[in-house]
N, C-alpha and C positions, 0 to 999 in steps of 0.2 A: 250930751251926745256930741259926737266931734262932729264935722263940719261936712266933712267927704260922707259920712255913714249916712248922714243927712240927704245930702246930694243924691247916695246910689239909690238911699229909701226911696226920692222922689219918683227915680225913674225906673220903680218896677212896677210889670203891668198886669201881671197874674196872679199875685199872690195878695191874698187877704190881709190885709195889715190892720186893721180894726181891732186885732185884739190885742192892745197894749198896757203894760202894767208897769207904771210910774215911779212907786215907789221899786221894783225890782231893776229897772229901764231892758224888762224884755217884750220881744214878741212872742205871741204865741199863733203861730200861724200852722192853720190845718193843709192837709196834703191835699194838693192840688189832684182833680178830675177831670177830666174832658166834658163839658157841658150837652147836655141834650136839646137841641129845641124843638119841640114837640106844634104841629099847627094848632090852632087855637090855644095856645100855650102862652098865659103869663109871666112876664120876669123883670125882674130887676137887673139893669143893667150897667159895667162900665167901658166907657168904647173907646178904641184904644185913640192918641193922643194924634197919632199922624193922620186921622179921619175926623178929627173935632173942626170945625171950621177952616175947612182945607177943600174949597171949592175946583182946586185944580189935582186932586189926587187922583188917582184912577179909577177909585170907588167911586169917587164924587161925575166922573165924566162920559165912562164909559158906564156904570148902570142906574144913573141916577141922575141926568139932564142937567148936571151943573153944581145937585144943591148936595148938600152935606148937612148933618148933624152941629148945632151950637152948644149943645149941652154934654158936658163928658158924662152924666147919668142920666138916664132913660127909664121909665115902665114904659115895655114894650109889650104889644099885642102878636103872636107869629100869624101872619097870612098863607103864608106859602115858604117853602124852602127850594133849593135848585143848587144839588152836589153842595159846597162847603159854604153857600150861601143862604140867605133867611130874609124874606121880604117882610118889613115891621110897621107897625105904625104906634108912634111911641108919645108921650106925653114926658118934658122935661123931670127933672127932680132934682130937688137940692139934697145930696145928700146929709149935709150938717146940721141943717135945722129937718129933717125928714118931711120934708111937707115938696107938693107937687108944685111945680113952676106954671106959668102962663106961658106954655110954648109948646106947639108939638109937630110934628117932623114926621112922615112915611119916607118908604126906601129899602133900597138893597142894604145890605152889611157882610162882609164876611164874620163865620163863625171866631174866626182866630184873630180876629180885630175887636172882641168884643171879651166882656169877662163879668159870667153872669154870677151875679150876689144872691141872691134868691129867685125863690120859686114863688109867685104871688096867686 
């Protein structure tokens, strides 16, 4: 795969990329939907790249006392919602080895900084 294709893949944020087939070098990526987050609602999450460890963002200062998310994947718990926003309290996760991190994080998020994988 050339080098740029590489590049653009890295920086896309919505779109499923998991399902790759090596021997063909395609993806197969399903049509994207606008997520629900439902209160008491389980998910898997990935959050977008300008709210990972970006204590000075706007999500990070103005609804959330400073802190920010360390982990670009999350299982998150929904507490509360408020218009395009979702109150969480989340437990890290490595996505490549599928197994949960030592780390877990509450907080605002907006819905459109986020990009849910599943439904858990």
């Amino acid at each position: 795969m050339r080098e740029t294709i590489k590049k653009q893949l890295e920086a896309v944020v919505y779109a499923d990329l998991s399902n790759f087939d090596e021997k063909t070098n395609t993806y197969y990526i399903p049509k994207y939907s606008k997520p629900k987050y439902e209160v008491k609602g389980c998910y898997l999450i990935k959050v977008a790249n300008e709210i990972v460890n970006n204590p000075d963002s706007v999500i990070a200062t103005n609804w959330n006392h400073g802190t920010a998310p360390s982990c670009q994947y999350l299982k998150i718990y929904v507490s509360k919602t408020m218009g395009r926003m979702v109150y969480v309290d989340g437990v890290g996760y490595d996505y490549t080895t599928k197994t949960d991190l030592n780390y877990m994080w509450s907080g605002w998020l907006p819905i459109d900084g986020m990009l849910q994988l599943t439904v858990l």
